[in-house]
Residue frames as qw, qx, qy, qz and C-alpha x, y, z in Angstrom:
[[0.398, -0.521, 0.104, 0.748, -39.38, 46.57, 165.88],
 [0.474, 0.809, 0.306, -0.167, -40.02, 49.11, 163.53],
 [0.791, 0.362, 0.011, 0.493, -37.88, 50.06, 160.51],
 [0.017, 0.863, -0.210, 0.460, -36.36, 53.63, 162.16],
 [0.749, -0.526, 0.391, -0.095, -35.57, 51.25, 165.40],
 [0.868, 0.150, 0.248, 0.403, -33.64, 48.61, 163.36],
 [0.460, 0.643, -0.083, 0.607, -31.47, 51.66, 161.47],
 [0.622, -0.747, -0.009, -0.233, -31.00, 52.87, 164.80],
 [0.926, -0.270, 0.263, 0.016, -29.90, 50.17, 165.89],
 [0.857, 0.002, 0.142, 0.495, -27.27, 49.65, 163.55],
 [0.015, 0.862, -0.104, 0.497, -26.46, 53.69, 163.87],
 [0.821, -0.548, -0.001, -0.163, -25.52, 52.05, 167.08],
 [0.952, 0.110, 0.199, 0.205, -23.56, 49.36, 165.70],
 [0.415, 0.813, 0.026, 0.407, -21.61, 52.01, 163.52],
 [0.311, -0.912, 0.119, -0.238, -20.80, 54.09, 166.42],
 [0.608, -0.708, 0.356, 0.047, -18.88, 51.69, 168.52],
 [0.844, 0.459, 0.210, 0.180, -17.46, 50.24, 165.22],
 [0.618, 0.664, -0.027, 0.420, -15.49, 53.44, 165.05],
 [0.564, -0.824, 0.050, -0.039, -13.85, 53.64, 168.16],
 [0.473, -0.583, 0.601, 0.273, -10.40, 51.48, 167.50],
 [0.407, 0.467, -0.610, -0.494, -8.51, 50.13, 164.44],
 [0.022, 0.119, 0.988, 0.101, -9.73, 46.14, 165.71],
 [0.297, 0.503, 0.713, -0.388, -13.44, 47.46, 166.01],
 [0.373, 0.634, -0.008, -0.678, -13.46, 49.15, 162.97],
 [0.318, 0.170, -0.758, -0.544, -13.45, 46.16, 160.77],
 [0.301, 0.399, 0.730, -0.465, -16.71, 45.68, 162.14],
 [0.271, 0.477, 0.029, -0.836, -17.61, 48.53, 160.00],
 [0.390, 0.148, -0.719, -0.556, -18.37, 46.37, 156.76],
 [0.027, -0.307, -0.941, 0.141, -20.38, 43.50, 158.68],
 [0.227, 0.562, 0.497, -0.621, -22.93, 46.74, 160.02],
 [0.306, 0.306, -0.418, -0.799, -23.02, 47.88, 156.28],
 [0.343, -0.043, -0.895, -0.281, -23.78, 44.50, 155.02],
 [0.011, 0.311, 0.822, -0.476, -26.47, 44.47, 158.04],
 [0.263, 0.507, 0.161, -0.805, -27.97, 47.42, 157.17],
 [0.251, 0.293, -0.713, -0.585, -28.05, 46.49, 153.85],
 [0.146, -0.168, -0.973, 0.056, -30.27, 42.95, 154.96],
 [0.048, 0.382, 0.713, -0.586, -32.42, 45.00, 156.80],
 [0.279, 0.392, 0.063, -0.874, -33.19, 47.33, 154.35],
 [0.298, -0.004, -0.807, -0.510, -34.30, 44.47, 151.64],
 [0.174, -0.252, -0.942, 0.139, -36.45, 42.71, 154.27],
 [0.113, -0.769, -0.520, 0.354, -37.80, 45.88, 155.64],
 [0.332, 0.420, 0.263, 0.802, -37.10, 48.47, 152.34],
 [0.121, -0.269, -0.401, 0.867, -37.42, 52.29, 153.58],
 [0.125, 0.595, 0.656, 0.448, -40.85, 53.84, 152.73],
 [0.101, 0.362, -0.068, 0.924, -42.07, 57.46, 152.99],
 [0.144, -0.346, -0.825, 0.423, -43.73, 58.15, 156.11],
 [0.432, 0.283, -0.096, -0.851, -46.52, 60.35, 154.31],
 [0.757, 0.317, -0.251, -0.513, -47.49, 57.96, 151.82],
 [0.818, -0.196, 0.526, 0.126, -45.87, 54.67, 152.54],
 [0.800, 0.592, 0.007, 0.095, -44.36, 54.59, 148.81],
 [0.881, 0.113, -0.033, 0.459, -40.58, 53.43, 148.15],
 [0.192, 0.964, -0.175, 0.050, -37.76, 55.49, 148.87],
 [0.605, 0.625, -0.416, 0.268, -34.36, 55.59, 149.41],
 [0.158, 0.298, -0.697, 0.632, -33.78, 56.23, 152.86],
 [0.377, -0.454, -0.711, 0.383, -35.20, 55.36, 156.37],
 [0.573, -0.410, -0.297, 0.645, -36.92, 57.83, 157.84],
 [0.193, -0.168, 0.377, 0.890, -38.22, 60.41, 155.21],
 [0.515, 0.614, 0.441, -0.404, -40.59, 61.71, 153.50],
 [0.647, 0.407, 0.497, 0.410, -40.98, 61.28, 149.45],
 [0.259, 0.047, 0.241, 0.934, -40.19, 64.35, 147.13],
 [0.197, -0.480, -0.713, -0.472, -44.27, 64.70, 146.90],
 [0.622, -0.566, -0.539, 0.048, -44.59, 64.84, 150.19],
 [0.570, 0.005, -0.059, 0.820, -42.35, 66.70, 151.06],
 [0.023, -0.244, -0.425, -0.871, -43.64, 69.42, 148.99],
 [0.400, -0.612, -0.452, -0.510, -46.90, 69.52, 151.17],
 [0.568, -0.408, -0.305, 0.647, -44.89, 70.26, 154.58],
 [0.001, 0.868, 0.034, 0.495, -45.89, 74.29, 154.68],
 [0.642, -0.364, -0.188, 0.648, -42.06, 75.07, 156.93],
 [0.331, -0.929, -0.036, 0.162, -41.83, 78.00, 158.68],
 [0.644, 0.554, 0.102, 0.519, -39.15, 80.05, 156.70],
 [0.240, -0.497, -0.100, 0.828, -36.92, 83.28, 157.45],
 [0.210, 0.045, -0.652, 0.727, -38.00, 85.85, 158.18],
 [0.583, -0.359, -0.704, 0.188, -39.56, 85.26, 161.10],
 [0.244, -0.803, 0.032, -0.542, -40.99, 87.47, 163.99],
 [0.390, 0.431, -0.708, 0.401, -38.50, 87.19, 166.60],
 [0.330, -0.139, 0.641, -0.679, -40.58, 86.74, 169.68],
 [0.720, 0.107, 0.164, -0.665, -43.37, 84.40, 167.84],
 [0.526, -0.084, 0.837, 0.123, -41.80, 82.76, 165.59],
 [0.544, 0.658, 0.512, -0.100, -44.49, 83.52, 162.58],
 [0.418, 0.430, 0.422, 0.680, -43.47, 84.05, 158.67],
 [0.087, 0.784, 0.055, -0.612, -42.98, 88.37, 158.20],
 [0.714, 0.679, 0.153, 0.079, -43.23, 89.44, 154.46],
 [0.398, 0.842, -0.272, 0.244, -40.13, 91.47, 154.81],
 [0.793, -0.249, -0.324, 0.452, -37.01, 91.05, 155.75],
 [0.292, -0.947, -0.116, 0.064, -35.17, 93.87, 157.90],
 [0.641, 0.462, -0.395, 0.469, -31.85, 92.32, 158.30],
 [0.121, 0.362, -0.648, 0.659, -32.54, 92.46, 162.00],
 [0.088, -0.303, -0.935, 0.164, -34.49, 90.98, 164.41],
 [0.342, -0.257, -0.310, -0.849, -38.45, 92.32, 163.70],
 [0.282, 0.253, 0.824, -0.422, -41.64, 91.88, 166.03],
 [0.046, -0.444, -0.773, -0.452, -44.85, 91.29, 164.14],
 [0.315, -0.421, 0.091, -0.845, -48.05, 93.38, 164.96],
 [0.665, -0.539, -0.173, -0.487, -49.13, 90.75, 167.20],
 [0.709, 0.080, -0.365, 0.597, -46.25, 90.56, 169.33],
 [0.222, 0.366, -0.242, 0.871, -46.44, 93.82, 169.84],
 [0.670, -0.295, -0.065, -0.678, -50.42, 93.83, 170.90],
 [0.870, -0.359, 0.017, -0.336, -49.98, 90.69, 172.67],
 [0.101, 0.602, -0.729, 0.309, -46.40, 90.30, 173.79],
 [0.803, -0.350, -0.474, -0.093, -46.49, 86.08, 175.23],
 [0.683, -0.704, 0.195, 0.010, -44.95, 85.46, 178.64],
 [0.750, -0.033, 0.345, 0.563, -41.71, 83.27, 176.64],
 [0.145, -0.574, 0.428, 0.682, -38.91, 85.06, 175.17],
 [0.284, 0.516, -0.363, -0.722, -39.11, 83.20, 171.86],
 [0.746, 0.116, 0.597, -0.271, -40.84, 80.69, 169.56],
 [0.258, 0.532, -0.548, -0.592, -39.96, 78.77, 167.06],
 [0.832, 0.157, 0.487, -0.213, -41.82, 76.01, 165.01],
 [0.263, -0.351, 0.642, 0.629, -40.93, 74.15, 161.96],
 [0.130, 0.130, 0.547, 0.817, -44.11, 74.26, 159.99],
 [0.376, -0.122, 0.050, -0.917, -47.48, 75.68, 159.70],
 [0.277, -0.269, 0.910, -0.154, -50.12, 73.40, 160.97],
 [0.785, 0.328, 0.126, -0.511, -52.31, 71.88, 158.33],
 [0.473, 0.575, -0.560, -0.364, -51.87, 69.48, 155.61],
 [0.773, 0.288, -0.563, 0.056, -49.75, 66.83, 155.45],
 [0.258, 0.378, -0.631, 0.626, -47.95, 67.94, 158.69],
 [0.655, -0.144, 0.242, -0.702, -51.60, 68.22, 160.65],
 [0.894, 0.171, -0.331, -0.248, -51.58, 64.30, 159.56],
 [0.619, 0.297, -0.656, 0.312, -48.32, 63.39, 160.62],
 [0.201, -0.290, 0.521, -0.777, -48.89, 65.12, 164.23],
 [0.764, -0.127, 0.290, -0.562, -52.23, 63.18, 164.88],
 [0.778, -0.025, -0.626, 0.046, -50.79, 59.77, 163.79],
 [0.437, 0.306, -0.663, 0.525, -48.03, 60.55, 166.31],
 [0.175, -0.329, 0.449, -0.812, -49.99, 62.00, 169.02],
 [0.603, -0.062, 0.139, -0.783, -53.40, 60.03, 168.60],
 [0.894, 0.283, -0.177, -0.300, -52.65, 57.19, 167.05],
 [0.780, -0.515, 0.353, 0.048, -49.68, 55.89, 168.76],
 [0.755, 0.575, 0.037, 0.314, -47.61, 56.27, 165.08],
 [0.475, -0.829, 0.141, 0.258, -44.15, 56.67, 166.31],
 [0.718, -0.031, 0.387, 0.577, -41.97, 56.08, 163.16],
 [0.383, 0.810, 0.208, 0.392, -41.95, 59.37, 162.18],
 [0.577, -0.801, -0.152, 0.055, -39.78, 60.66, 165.28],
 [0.552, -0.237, 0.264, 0.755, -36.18, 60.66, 164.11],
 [0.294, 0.568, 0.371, 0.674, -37.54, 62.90, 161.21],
 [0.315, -0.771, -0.543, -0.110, -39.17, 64.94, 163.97],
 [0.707, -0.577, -0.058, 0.404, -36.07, 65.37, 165.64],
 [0.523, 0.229, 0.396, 0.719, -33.95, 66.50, 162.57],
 [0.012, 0.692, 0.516, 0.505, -36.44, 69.01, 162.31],
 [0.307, -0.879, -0.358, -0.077, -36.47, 70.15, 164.99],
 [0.639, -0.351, 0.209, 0.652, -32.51, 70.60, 165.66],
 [0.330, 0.350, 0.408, 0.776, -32.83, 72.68, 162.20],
 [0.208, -0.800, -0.383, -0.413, -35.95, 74.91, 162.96],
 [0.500, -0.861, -0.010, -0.097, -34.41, 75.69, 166.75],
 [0.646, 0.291, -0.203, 0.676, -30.61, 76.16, 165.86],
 [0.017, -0.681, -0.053, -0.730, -30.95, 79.44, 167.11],
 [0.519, -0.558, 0.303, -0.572, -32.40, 79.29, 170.48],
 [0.951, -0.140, -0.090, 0.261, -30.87, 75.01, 171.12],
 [0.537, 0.493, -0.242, 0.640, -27.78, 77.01, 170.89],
 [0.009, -0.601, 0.243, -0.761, -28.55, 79.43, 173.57],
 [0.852, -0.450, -0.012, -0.268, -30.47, 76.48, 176.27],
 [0.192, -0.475, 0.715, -0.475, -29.18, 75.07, 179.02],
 [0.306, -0.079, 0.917, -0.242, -31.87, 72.94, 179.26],
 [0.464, -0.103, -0.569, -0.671, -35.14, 71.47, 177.48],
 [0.287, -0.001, 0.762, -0.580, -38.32, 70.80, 179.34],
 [0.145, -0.380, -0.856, -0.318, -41.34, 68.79, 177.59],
 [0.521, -0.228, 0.202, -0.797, -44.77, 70.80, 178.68],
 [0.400, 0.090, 0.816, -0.407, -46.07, 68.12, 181.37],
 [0.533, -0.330, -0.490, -0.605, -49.34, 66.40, 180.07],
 [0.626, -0.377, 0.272, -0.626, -52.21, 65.90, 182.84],
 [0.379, -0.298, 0.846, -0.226, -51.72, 62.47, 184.98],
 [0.724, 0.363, 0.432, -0.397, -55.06, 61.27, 183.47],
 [0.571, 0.760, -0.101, -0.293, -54.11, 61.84, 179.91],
 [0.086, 0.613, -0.785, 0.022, -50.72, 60.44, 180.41],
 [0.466, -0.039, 0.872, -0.145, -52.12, 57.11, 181.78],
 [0.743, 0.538, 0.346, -0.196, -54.58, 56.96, 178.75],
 [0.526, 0.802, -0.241, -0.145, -51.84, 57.71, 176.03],
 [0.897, -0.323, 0.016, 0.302, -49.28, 56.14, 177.90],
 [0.633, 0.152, 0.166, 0.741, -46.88, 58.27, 176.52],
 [0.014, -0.817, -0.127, 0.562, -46.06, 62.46, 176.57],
 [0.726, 0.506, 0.193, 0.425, -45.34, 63.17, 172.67],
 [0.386, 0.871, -0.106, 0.285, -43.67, 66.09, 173.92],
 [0.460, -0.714, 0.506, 0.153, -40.90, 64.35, 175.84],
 [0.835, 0.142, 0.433, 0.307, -40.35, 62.03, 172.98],
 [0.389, 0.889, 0.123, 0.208, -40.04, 65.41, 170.92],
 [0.374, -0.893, 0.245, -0.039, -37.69, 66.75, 173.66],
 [0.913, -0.049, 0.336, 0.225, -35.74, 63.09, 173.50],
 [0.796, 0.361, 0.352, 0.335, -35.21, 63.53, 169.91],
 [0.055, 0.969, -0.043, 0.236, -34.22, 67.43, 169.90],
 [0.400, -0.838, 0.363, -0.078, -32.20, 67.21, 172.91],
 [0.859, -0.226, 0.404, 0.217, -30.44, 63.93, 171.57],
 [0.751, 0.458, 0.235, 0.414, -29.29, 65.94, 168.35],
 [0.174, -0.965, 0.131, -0.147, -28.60, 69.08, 170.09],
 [0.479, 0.334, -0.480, 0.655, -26.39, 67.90, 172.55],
 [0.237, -0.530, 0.140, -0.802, -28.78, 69.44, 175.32],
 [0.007, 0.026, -0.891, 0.453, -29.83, 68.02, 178.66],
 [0.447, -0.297, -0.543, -0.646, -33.40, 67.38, 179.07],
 [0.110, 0.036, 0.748, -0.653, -35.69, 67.37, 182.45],
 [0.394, -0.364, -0.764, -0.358, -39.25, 65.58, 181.96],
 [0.373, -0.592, -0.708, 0.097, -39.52, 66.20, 185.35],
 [0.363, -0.071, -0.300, 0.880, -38.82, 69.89, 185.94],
 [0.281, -0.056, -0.098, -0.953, -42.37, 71.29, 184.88],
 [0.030, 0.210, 0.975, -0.069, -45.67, 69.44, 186.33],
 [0.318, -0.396, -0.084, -0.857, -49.38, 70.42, 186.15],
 [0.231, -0.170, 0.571, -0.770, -51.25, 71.19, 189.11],
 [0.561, 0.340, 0.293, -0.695, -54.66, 70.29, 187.40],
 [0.395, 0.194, 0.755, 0.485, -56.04, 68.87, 184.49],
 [0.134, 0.430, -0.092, -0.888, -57.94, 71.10, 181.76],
 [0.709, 0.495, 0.425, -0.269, -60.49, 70.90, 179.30],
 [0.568, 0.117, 0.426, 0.694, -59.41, 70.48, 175.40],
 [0.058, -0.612, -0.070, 0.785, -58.79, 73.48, 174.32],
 [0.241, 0.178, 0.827, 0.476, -60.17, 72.77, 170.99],
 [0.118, -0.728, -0.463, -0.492, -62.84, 75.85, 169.47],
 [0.425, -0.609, -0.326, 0.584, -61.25, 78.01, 172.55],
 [0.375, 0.860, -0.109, 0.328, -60.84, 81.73, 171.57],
 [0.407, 0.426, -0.514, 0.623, -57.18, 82.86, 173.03],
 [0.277, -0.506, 0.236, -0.782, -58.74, 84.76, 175.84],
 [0.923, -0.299, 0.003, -0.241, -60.83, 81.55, 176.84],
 [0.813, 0.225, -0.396, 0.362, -57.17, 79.17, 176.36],
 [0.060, 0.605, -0.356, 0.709, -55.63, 81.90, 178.70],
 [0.334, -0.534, 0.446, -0.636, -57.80, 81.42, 181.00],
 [0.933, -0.175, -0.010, -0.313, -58.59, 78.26, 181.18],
 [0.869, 0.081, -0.322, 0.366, -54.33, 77.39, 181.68],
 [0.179, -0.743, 0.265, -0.588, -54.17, 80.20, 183.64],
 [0.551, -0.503, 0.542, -0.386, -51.99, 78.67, 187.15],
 [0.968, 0.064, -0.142, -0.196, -52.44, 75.11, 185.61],
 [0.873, 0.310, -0.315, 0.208, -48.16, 74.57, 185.77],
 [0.370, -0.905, 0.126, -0.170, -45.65, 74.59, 188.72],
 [0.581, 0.663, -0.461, 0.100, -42.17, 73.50, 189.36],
 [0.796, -0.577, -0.164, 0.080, -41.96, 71.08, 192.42],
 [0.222, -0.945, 0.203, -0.126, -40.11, 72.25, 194.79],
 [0.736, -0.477, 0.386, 0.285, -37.15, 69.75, 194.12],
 [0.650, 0.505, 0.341, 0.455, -36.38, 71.04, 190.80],
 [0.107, 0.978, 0.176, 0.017, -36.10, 74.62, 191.39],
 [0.447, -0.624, 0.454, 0.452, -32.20, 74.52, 192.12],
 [0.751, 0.195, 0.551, 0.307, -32.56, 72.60, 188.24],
 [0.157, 0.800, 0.536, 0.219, -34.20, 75.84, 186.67],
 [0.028, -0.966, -0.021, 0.255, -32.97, 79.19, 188.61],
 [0.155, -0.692, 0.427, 0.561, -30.71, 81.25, 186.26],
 [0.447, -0.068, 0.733, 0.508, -30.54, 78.52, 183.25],
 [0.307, 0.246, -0.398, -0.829, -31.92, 79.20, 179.75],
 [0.462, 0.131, 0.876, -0.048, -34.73, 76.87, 178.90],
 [0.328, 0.190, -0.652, -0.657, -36.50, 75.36, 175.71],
 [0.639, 0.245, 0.597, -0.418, -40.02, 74.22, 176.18],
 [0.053, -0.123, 0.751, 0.646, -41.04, 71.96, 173.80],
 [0.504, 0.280, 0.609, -0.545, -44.20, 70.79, 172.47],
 [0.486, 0.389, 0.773, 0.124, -46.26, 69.33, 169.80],
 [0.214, 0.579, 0.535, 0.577, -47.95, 72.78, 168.24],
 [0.222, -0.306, -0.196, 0.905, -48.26, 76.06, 169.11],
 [0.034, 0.643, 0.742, 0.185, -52.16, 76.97, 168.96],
 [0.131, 0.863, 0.248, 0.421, -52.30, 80.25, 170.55],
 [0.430, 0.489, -0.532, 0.541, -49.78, 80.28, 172.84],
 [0.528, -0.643, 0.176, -0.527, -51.52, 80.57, 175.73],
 [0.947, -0.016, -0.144, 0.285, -49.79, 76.65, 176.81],
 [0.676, 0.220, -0.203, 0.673, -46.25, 77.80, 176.42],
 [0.067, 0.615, -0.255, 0.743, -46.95, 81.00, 177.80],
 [0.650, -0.636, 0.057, -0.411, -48.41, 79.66, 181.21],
 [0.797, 0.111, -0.140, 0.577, -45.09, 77.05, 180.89],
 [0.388, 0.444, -0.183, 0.787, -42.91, 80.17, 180.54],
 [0.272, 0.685, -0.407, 0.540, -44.34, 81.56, 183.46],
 [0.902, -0.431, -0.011, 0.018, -44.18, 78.92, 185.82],
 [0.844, 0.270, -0.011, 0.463, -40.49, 78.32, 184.89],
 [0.245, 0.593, -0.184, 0.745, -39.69, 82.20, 185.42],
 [0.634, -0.643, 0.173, -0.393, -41.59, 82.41, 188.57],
 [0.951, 0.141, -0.206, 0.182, -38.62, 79.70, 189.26],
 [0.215, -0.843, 0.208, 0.446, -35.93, 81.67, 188.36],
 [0.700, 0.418, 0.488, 0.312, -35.66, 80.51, 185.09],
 [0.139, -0.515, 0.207, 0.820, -33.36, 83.59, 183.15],
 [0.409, 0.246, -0.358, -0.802, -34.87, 83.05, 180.08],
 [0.538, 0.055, 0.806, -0.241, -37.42, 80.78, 178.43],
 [0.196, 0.337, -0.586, -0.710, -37.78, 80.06, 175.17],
 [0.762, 0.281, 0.437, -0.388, -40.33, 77.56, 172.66],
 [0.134, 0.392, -0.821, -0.392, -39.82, 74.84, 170.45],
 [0.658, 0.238, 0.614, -0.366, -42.82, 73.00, 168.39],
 [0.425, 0.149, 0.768, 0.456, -43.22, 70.76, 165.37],
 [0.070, 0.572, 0.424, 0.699, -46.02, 73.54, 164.14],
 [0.010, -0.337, -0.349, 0.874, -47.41, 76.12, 165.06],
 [0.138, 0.712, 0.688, -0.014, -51.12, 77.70, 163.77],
 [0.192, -0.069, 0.026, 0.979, -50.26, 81.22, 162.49],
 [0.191, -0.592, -0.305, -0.721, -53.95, 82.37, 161.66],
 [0.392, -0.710, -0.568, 0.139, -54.57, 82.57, 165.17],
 [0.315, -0.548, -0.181, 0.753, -52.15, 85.39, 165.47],
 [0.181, 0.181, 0.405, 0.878, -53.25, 87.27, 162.37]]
């Protein structure tokens, strides 16, 4: 069990601890737990593995090499504008290439430190970085979590799913939708196909090459017409993903359809 499971866990403990006045003198044992666990299994930054205080964090160093996606923010992309307006603003490549989703929002740019953390999680089966993930994301998509109905992970391909064993963007969804407050449907968005990596694609190729790829089986569609929805996902490369998401989902009857990813690549739209 890893140390973010064990604190969990006694996040758990805590919870039902503070239900009545005989279960809340529980509340000192779970300290004094936590407290056991954290000597045996002390909290370390999930960047650099070096001491810290909490579970579940990243050092002050580290930190500091997380390039987050600030206001303000083009309102339909999602991508860092020098000025502010003091109202919502579209960038110039919004305007020239307007995606299929309403809006996108990520929480940092993808390279660094963050480009590290994403390929433990995704490639490397490094999952103790996921409650932080979540946090993040609840912060970065206040805005549009506020306005969903629902959250839908973008599907990975059957194949890809049996090799990984896992979809990092329902665990993303999981952790979003468990801080939100939002419902969450893994199964409302499937692909048809499977696709090549889109790795050294130019946009135009990505387009077309997820062009049709996602559909909404035909017992979900009562899940989907009219509600707001928040696709999530890992990263947000040139949109051309989210936008063939967004419009499967509308071709639904999805009313709106929004985006929500741990990064996002801004030189592709510059």
């Amino acid at each position: 069990m890893s140390n973010g499971d064990m604190v969990a866990e006694a996040d758990a403990d805590d919870s039902l601890s503070s239900g009545s006045g005989v279960l809340s003198r529980i509340r000192p044992f779970t300290r004094l737990r936590r407290a056991a666990l954290d000597m045996l299994l002390p909290p370390v930054c999930l960047g650099c593995r070096v001491r810290i205080m909490d579970h579940d964090a990243l050092c002050p160093s580290c930190w500091q090499q997380i390039n987050f996606v600030r206001p303000p923010l083009c309102d339909r992309l999602g991508l860092p504008l020098a000025v502010d307006t003091g109202a919502p603003t579209l960038s110039a490549a919004a305007i020239a290439n307007p995606p299929d989703y309403d809006r996108a929002r990520a929480v940092a740019n993808f390279d660094g430190l963050m480009r590290v953390l994403i390929h433990g999680f995704k490639f490397h089966d490094s999952h103790n970085a996921r409650r932080l993930f979540g946090r993040w994301l609840a912060e970065a998509g206040r805005e549009i979590l506020a306005d969903a109905d629902l959250l839908v992970p973008v599907p990975l391909a059957r194949w890809r799913l049996l090799a990984r064993r896992f979809n990092q963007a329902q665990i993303l969804a999981a952790e979003a939708g468990r801080r939100s407050g939002k419902p969450i449907n893994p199964f409302a968005l499937v692909r048809s196909r499977s696709t090549p990596h889109q790795i050294g694609l130019t946009r135009a190729q990505r387009m077309r090459n997820v062009s049709g790829v996602f559909r909404v089986p035909q017992v979900e569609l009562q899940n989907i017409a009219g509600k707001a929805i928040v696709l999530v996902d890992d990263v947000i490369t040139s949109g051309a993903t989210a936008s063939a998401a967004a419009r499967a989902l509308k071709r639904a009857g999805a009313r709106k359809v929004d985006v929500l990813a741990l990064a996002i690549v801004s030189e592709r739209y510059s």
